[in-house]
N, CA, C and O of each residue as an XYZ file, in Angstrom:
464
protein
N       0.845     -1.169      0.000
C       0.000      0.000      0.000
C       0.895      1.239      0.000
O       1.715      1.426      0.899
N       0.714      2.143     -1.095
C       1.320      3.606     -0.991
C       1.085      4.497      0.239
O      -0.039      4.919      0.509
N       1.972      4.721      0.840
C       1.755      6.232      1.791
C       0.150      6.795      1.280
O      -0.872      6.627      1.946
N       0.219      7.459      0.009
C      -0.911      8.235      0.336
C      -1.960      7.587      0.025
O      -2.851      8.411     -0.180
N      -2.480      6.119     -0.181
C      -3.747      5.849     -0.220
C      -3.515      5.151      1.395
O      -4.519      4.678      1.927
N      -2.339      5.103      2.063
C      -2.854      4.908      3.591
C      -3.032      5.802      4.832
O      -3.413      5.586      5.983
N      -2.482      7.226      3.949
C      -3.403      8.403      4.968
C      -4.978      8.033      4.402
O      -5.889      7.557      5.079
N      -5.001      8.242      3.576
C      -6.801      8.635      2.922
C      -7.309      7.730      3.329
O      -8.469      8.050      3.586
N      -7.034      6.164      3.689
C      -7.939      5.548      4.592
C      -7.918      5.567      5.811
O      -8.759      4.988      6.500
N      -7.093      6.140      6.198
C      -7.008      6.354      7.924
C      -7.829      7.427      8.045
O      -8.689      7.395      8.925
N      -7.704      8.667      7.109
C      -8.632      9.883      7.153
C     -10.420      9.426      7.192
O     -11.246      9.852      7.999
N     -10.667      8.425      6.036
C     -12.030      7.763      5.858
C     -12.216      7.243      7.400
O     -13.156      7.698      8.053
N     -11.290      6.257      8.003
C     -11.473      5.257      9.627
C     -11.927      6.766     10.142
O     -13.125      7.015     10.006
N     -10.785      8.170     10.928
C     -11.365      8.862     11.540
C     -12.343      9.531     11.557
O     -12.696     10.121     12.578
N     -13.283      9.609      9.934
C     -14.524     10.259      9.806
C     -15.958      9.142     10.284
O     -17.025      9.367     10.856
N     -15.238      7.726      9.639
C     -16.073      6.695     10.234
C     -16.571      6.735     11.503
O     -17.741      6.697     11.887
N     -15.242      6.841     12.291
C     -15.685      6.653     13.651
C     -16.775      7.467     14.261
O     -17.797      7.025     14.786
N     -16.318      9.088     14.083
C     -16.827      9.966     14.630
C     -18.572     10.012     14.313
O     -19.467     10.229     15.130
N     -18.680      9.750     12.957
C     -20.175      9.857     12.904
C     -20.630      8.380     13.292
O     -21.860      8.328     13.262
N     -20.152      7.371     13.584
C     -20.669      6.460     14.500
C     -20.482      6.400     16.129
O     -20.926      5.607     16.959
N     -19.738      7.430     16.240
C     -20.126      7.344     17.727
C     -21.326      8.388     18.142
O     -22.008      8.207     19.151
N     -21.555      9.791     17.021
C     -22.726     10.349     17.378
C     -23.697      9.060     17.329
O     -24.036      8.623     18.429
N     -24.157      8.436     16.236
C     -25.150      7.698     15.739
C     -25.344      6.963     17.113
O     -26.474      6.995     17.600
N     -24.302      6.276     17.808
C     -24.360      5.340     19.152
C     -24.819      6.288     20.113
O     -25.573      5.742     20.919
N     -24.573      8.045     20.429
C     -25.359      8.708     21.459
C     -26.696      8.694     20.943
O     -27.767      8.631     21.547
N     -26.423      8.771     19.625
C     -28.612      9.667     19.322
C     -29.333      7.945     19.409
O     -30.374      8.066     20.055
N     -29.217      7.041     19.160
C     -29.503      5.634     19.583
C     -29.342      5.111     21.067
O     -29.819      4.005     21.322
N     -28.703      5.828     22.064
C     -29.044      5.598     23.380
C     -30.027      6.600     23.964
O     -30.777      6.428     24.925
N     -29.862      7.828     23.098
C     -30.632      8.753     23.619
C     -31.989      8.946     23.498
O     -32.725      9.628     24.211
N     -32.368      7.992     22.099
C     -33.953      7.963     21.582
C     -34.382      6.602     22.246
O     -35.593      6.474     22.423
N     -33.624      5.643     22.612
C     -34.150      4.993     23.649
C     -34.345      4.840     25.118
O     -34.812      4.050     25.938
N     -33.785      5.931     25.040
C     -33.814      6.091     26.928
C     -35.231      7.250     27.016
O     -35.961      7.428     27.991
N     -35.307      7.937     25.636
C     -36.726      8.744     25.841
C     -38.302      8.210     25.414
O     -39.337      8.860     25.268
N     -37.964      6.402     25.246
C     -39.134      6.067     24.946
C     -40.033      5.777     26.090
O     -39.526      5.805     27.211
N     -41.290      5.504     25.968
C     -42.086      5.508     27.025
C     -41.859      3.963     27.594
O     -41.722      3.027     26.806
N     -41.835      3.806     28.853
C     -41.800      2.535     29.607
C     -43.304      1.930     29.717
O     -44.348      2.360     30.208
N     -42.827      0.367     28.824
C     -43.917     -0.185     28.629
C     -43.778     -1.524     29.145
O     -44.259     -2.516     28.596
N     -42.942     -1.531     30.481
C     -43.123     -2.591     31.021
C     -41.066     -3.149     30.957
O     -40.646     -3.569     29.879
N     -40.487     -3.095     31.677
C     -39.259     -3.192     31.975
C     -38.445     -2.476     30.856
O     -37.432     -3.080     30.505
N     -38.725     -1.228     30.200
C     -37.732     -0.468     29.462
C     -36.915      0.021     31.236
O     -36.954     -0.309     32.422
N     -36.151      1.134     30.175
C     -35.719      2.324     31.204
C     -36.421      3.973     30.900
O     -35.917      5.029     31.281
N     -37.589      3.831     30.186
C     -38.422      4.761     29.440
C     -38.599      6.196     30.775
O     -39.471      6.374     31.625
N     -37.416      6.953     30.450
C     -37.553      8.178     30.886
C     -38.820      9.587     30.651
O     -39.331     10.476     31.331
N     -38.861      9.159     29.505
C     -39.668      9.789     28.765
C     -40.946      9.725     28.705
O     -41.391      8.577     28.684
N     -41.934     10.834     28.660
C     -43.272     10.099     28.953
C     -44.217     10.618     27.784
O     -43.628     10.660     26.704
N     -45.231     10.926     27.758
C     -46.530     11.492     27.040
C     -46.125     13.065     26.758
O     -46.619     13.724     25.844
N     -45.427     13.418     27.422
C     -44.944     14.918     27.280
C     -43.482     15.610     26.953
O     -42.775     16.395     27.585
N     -43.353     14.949     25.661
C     -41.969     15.269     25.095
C     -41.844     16.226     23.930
O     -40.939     16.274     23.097
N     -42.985     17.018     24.038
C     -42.994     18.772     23.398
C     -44.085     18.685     22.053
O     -45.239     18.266     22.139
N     -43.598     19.054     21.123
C     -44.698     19.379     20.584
C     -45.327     18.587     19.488
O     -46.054     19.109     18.643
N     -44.963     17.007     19.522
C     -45.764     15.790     18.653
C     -46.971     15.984     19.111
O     -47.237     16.446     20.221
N     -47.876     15.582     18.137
C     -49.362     15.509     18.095
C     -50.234     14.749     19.080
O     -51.321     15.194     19.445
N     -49.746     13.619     19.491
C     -50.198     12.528     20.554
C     -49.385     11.714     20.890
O     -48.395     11.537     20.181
N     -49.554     11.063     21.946
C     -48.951      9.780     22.614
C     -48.508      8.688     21.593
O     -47.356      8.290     21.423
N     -49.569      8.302     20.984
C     -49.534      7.875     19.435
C     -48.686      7.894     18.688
O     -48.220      6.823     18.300
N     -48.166      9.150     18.206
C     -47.097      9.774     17.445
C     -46.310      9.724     17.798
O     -45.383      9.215     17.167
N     -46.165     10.182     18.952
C     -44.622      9.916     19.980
C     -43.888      8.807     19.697
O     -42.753      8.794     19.221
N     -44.747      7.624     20.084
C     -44.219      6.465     20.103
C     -43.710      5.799     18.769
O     -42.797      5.004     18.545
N     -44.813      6.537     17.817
C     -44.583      5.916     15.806
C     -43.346      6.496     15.925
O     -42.413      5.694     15.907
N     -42.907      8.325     16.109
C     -41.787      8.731     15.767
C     -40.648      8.251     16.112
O     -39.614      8.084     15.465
N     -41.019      7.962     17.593
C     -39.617      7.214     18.529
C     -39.616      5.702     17.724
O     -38.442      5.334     17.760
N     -40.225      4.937     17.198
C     -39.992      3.536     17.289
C     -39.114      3.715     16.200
O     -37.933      3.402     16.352
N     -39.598      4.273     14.881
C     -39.314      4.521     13.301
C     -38.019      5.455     13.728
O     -37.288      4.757     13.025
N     -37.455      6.056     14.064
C     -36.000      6.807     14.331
C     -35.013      5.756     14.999
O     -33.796      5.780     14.816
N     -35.731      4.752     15.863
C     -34.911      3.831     16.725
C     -34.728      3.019     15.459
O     -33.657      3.228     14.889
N     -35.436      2.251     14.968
C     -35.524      1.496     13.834
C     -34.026      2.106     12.819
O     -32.895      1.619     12.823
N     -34.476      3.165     12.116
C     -33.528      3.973     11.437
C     -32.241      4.333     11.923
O     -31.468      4.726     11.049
N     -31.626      4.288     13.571
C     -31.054      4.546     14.066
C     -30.162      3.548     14.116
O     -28.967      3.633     13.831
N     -31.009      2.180     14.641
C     -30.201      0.664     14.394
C     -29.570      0.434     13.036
O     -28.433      0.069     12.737
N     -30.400      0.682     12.453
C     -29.801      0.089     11.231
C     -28.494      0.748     10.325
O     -27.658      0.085      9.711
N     -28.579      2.598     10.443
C     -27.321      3.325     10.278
C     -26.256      2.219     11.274
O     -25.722      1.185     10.874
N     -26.189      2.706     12.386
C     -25.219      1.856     13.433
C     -24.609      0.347     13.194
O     -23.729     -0.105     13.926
N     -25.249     -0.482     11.939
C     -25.563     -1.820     11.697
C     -24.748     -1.469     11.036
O     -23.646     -2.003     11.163
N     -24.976     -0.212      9.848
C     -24.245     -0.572      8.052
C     -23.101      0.652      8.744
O     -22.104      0.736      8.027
N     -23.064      1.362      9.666
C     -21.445      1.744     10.196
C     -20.297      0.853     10.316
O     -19.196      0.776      9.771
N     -21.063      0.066     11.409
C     -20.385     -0.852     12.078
C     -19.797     -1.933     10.677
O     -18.629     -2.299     10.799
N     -20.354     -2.297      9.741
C     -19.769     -2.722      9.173
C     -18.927     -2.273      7.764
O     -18.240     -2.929      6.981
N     -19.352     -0.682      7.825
C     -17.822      0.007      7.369
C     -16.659      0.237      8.202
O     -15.610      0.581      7.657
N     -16.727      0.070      9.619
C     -15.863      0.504      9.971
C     -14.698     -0.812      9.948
O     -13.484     -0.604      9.946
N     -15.369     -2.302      9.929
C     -14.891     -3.435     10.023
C     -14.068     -4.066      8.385
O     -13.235     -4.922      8.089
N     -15.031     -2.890      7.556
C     -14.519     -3.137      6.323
C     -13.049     -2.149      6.092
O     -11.974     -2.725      5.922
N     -13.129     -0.693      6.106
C     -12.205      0.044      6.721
C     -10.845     -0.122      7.611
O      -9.798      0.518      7.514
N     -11.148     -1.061      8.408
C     -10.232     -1.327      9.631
C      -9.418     -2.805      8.817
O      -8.313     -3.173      9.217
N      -9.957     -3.350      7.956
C      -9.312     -4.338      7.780
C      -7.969     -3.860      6.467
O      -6.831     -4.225      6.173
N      -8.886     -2.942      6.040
C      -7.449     -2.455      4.694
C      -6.469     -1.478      5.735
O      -5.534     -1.067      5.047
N      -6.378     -1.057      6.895
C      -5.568     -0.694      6.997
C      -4.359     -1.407      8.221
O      -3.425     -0.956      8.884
N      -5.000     -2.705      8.045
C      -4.219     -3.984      8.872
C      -3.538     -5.123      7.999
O      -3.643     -6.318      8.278
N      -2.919     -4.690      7.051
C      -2.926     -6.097      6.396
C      -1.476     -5.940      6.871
O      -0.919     -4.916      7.266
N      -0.842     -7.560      6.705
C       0.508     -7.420      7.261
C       1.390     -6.745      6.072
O       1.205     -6.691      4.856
N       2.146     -6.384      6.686
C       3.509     -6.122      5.721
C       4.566     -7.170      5.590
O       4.835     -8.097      6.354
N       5.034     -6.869      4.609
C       6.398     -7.807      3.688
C       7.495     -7.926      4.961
O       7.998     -9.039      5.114
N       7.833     -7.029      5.732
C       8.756     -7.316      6.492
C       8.605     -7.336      8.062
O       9.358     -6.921      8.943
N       7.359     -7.968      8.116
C       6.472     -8.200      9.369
C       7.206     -9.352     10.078
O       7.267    -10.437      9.499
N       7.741     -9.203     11.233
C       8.115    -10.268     11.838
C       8.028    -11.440     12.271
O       8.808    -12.302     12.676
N       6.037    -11.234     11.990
C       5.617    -12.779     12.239
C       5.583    -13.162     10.960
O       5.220    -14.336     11.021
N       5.747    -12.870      9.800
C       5.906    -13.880      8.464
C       7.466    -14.146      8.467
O       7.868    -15.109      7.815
N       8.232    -13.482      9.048
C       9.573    -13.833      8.811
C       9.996    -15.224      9.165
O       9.486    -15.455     10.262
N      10.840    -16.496      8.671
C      11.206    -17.326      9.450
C      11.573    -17.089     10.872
O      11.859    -15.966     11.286
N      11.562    -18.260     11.690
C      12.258    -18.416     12.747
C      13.839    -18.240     13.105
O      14.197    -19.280     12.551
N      14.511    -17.937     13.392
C      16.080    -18.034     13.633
C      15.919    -19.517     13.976
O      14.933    -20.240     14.119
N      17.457    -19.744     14.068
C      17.364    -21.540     13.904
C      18.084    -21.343     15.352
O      18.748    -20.407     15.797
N      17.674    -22.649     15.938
C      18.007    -22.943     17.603
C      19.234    -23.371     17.441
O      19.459    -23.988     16.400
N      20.322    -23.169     18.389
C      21.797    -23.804     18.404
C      21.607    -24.603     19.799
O      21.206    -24.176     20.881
N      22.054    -25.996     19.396
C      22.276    -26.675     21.116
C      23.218    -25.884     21.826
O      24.075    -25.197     21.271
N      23.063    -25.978     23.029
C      24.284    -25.337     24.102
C      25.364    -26.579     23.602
O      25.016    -27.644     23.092
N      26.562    -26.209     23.847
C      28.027    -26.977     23.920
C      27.815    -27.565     25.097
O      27.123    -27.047     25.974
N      28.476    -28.855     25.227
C      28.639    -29.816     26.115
C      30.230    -29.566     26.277
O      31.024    -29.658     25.340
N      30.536    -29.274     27.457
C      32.128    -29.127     28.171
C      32.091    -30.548     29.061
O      31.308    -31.021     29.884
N      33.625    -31.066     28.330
C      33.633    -32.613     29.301
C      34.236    -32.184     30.853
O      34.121    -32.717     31.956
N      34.781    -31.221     30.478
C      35.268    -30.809     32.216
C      35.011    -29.528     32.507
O      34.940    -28.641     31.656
N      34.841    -29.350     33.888
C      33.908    -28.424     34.628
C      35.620    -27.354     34.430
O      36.822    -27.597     34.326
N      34.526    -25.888     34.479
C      35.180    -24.664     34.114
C      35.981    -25.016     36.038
O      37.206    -25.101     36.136
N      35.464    -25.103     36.767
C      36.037    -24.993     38.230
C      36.162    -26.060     38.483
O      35.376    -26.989     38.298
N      37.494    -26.055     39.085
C      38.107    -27.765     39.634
C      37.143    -27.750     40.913
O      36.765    -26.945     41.763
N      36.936    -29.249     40.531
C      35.876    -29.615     41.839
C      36.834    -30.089     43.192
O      37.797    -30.769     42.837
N      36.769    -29.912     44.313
C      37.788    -30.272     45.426
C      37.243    -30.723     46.678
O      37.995    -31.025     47.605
């Protein structure tokens, strides 16, 4: 890979990220404001400004959560697509390199120190 097509994908990874980590706040944040309908964490109630009804609330919140998952889905798997071109090994990568070759230790028939 050339230098400059491996800034421009590192530049693409840091734009990736960033608009997937908003996408991961506005997706915790539209679910923490849905209404609790029985073991959510639904902060949010009937009175979240100026939607038309309870009704609506809930169509708008479900259909944004919906839309929300699924951006986060096809991120997540640019970022996995992304992350992999800028990991590939290199030519002089140490784990493709052979092994160095093992040398036995020398066998000495007599001890460096006279035994007494």
């Amino acid at each position: 890979m050339q230098p400059a097509a491996a800034d421009w994908i590192v530049n693409v990874l840091q734009i990736l990220l960033v608009v997937h980590l908003m996408i991961s706040i506005a997706l915790v944040a539209v679910v923490l404001l849905q209404r609790n309908e029985g073991g959510g964490l639904g902060i949010g109630g009937p009175s979240l400004g100026n939607l038309s009804s309870v009704r609506g609330t809930g169509n708008f919140l479900t259909r944004l959560t919906a839309i929300l998952a699924a951006l986060f889905m096809l991120g997540t798997l640019a970022l996995a697509i992304v992350a992999r071109e800028t990991t590939r090994p290199a030519e002089d990568s140490l784990i493709l390199q052979a092994p160095a070759p093992v040398e036995a230790p020398a066998q000495d028939s007599a001890p460096a120190v006279p035994l007494n």
